[in-house]
N, C-alpha and C positions, 0 to 999 in steps of 0.2 A: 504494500500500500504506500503511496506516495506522502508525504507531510504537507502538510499545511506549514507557511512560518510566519515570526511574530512581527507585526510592522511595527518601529516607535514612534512615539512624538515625535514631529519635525523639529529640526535645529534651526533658528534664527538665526538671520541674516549678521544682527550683530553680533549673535556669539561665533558665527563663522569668522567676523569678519575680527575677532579679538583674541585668535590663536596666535601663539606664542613660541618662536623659534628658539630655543636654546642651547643646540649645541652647536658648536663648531662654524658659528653664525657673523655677519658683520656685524655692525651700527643702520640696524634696518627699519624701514616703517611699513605701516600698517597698509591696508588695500586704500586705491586713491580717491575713493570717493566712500568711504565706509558709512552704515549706519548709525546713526547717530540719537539720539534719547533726551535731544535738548529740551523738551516740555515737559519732563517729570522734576515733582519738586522734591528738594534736597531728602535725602535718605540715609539713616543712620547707616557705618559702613562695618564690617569687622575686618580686624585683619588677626591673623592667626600668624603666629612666630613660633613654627615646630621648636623644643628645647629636644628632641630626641632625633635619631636619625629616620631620615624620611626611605621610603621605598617607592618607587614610581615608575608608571609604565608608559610608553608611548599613549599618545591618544588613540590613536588607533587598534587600539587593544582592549580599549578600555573595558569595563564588565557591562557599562551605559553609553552606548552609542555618543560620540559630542561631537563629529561631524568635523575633527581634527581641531577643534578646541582646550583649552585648560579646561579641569574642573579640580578646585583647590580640594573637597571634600573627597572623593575617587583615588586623588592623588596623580592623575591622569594627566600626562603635558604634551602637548601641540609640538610635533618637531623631532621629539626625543624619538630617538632611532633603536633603544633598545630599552631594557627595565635598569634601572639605574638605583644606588642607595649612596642619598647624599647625609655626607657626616657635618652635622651641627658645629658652628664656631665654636673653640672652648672660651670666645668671649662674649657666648650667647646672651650672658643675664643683664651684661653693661650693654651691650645693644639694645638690646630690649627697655631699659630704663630709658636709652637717648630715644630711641621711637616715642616711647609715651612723652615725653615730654615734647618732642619737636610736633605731635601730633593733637599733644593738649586742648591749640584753640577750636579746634574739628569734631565734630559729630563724628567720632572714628572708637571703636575701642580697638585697645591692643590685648588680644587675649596669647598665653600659652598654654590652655588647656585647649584641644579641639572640640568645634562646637556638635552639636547632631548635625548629621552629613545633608539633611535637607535644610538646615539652613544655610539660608547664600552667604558664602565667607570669601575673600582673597587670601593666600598663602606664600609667605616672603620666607623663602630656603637660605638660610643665612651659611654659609660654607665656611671653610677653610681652604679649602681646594683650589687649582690652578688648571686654569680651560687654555694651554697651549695653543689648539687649533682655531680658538676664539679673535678677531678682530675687533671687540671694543673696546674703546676706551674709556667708559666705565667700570669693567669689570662685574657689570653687572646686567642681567639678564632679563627681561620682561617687554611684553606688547603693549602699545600705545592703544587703549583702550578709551579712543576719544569720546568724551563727556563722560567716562564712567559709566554708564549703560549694567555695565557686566559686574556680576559682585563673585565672582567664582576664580578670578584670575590666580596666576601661579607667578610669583617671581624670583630669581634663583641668584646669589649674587658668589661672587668667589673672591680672591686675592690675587690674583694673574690672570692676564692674557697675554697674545701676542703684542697689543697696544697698553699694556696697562700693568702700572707696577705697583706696590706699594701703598694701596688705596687704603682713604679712610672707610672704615669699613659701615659705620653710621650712617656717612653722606649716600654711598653705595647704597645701601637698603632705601635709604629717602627718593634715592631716584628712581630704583626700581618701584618705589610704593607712587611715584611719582605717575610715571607711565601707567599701570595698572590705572591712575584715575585719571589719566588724559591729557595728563602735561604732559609740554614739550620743552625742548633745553634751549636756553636764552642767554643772553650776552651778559647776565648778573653775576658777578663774583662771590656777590653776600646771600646769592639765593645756589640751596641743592641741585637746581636744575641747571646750571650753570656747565656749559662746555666749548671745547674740551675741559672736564673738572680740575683742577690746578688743586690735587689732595694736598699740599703743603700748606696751604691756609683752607682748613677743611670748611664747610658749609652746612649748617644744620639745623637753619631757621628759614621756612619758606616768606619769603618777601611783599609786602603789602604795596607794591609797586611795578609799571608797565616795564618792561623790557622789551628788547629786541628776540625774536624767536629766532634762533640759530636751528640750521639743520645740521645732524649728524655726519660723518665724513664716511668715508668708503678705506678699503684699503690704501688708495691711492688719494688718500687726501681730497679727495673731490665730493664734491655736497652732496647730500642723497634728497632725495623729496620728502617736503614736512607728510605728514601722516595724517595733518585732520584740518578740516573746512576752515578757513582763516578766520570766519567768523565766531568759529565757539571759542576764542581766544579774545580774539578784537571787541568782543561787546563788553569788555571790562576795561576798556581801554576808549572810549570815545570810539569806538569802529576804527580806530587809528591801523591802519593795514601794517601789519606783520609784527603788532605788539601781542605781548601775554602779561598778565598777572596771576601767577601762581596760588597766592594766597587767598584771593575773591573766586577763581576758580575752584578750589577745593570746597570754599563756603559753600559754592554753589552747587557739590556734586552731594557734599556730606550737610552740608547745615553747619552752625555752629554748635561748640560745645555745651550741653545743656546739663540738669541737676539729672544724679543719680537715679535711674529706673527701677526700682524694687519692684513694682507690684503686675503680677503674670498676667496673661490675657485668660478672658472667659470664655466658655466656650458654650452658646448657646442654640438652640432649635435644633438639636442632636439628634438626629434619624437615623436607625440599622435595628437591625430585627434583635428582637428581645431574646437575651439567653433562655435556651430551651426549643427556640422557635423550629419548627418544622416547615419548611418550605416545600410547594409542590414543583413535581420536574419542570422545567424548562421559566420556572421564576423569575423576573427578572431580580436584580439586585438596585436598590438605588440607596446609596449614601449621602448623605450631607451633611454640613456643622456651620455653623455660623460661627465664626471667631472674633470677640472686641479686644480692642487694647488700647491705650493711653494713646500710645504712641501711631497709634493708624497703622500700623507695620508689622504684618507676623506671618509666618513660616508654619506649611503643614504637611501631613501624612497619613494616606490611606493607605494601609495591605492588610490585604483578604489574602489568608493564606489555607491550603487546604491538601492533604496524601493526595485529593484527586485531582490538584494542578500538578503533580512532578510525573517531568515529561513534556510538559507542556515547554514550547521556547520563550520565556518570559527571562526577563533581567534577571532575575534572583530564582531559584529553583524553589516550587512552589510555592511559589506567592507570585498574585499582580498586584502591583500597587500602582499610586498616581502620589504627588508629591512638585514641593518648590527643589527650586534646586538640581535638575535636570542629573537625579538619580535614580531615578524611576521608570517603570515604563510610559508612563504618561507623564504632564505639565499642565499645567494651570495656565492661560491665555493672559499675558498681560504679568507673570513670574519673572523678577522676585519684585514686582512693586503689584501685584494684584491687587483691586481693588479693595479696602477692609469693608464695604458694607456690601461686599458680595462672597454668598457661601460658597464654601469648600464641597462640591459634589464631586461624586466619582456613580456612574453607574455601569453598573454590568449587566449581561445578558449572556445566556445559552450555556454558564457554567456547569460541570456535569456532575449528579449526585455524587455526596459525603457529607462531610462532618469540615466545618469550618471553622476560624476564627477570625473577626475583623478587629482592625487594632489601627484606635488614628491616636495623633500626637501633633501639640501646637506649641511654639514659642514664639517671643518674642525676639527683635533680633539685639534685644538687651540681655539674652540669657535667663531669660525668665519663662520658663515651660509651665506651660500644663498638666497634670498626671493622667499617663497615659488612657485613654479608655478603650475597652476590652467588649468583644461582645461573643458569643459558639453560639450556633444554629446549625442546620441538619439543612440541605437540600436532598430532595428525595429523586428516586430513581437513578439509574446507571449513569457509564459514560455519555459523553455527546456523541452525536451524529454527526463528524464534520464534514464528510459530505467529502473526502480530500481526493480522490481518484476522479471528481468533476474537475475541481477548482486548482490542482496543484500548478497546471501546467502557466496558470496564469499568472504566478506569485513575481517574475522576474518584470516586471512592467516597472513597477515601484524602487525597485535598487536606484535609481537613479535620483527619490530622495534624498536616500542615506550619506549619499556618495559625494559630495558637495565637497568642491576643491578647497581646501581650509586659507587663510588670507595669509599674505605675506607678512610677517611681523621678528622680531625677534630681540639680540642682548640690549640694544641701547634704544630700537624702536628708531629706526631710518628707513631706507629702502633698501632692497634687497634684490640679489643674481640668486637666490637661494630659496626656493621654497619650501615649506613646511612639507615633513611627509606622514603627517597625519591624513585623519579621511576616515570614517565608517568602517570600510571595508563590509561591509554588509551585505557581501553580494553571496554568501553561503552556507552549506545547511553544517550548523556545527555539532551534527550527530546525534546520537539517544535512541529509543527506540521506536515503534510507532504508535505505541497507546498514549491512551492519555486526548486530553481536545486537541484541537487545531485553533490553533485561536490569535486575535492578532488587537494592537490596541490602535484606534480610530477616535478624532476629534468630534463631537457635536458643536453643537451654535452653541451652549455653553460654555465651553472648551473642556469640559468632563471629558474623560475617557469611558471607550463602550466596549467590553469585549465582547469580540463577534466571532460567530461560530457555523462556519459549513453554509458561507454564501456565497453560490458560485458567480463566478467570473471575479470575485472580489481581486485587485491586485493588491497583492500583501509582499512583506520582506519582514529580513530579524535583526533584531540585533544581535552584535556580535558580544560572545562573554568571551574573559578570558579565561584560562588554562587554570 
């Protein structure tokens, strides 16, 4: 019998377009006309500063599809050529103190605890290590992620390259944290973003004042193309063409620094089937929660997990879920700034009888969660019918979502001779047996996810897990 496979949520254009080159890379920028998120209002940011050694795999491997994307939570990087374990500074904890405080005036926390993986974070790989085959002169690593848009970015900094010696290692992380939110490097000596960086008067206070936007150089000294629309720069500047303000910029990605968030969001109009419940075959499932918070801002997670999804080709092995954070098989339309007075659905269909449990969970992105809730129910009768000796033949129409060329980007965020060799790769069946459903995740006008089950002609595709 043929398979059915699992289609995922589409990858956005801006997260395509804020994939992150890191090895072996120049002083590259971003694609030349990238997506951009200038009408969302300021959003608190996190950044996560691993204190242990990280493990990481190509994007292209990832366990959740990212379209040759970062995803800080995955640990998944844009570009990385193989699985790589980067060793922590052993002047992790003084880094980390000059971050919090260069980042103080910002709506930004600096955490070193990792947060739950659906909430949106950035991750700044602070090293000791020397990138030889690297051409920046920063020493540091990360995508021009213009206007901040993306909160999942990956930045990775070291102590050598082929252009770079003896860097301060604070400024280094400022810059990479810099990029991640959509600055570009300017002619200020007293600001981080400052290039080429001159680390003997190091820099570690972003600047409340216009500058000239320099571009990045090439190996051969020659300019590469700025990375993002003159304008999301220039309107803190009088439109003055080819100025930046680093400092008003940040205000405007993170907000400013506000009082301390203690109190968690609630979580109201809670809909899933009552423990005990017995469901008749072919059921549909519909989930929802409505989530408030102080802060307008919060982060959430469906998975229904069940013996009679394994088998089934879904992210995680028996279980679907839907979630912020693009760890999931599905997303939320409009993630990670979704609307807060719009609920959290997920619905499904054609799931095949057993014994389940659903399980959602909310925070805020002040670290303030919810306890988890928990539901078991019984859908009754056997497996599904999917129907796959109609429909299997149809399933390759769709790869060509998955598959989406990831954007040029990479160490210092220029332009680039060197593309990212991230991508989906989701053009195949990554084995298992044949039972179990056939089932694939699809958008409604919601933006919920529907699992669908044994409809022919459907074109579907999977993600790719890894090993």
């Amino acid at each position: 019998m043929r398979r059915l496979r699992l289609s995922l949520a589409a990858v956005t254009v801006a997260t395509l377009l804020s994939a992150s080159t890191h090895v072996a890379a120049a002083d590259i920028t971003a694609a030349p006309d990238p997506t951009r998120a200038d009408a969302y209002d300021p959003r608190i940011g996190i950044l996560f500063v691993p204190t242990a050694d990280v493990d990481a795999v190509p994007s292209a491997e990832c366990e959740v599809t990212q379209g040759g994307a970062d995803n800080a939570a995955l640990n998944c990087i844009g570009g990385l050529t193989e699985a790589t374990t980067y060793t922590i500074s052993a002047n992790i904890d003084t880094i980390v103190t000059g971050l919090e405080t260069a980042l103080a005036p910002y709506n930004v926390r600096v955490v070193t605890e990792r947060p739950p993986e659906y909430v949106p974070y950035s991750m700044l790989i602070i090293t000791d290590g020397m990138n030889p085959k690297s051409t920046s002169r920063t020493c540091g690593g990360a995508g021009i992620d213009c206007d901040g848009p993306n909160r999942n970015d990956i930045g990775i900094t070291s102590v050598e390259t082929s252009l770079c010696m003896d860097p301060d290692q604070l400024q280094v992380a400022l810059i990479a944290f810099g990029y991640m939110s959509g600055l570009e490097n300017n002619d200020n000596p007293m600001d981080p973003m400052f290039y080429p960086p001159d680390f003997t008067m190091p820099a570690t206070e972003y600047q409340d004042m216009c500058s000239n936007v320099v571009p990045t150089l090439d190996e051969m000294d020659m300019p590469n193309n700025l990375a993002c629309a003159g304008y999301l720069h220039e309107r803190n500047c009088d439109m003055t063409e080819g100025q930046i303000n680093s400092h008003v910029e940040l205000l405007e990605v993170y907000g400013p620094a506000g009082a301390a968030d203690t109190t968690p969001p609630e979580v109201t109009d809670f809909m899933a089937p009552e423990d005990g419940t017995a469901l008749p075959a072919g059921s549909p499932l519909e989930l929802s929660a409505m989530v408030t918070d102080d802060s307008g801002v919060t982060a959430a997670r469906w998975v229904v997990s069940s013996p009679a999804l394994i088998g089934a080709p879904t992210a995680r092995e028996g279980e679907i879920s839907q979630c912020t954070n693009d760890v999931c098989d599905g997303n939320w339309e409009g993630a990670p700034f979704k609307p807060a007075d719009t609920p959290y659905d997920f619905a499904l269909q054609g799931l095949p009888g057993g014994e389940y449990t659903v399980t959602f969970e909310a925070s805020d992105l002040s670290g303030n969660t919810v306890e988890m809730m928990t539901r078991t129910f019984t859908i009754e009768g056997g497996a599904a019918d999917t129907g796959a000796d109609e429909t299997a033949d149809s399933a390759d129409s769709a790869d060509s979502a998955d598959s989406a060329d990831s954007a040029d980007s990479a160490d210092d965020g220029g332009s680039s001779e060197e593309e990212s060799d991230g991508g989906s790769n989701a053009t195949g069946d990554d084995g298992g047996d044949d039972s179990g459903c056939g089932c694939t995740t699809d958008r409604n006008a919601n933006g919920s996810a529907l699992l669908l089950v044994g409809l022919a002609g459907l074109a579907i595709s999977r993600r790719r897990r890894s090993a």
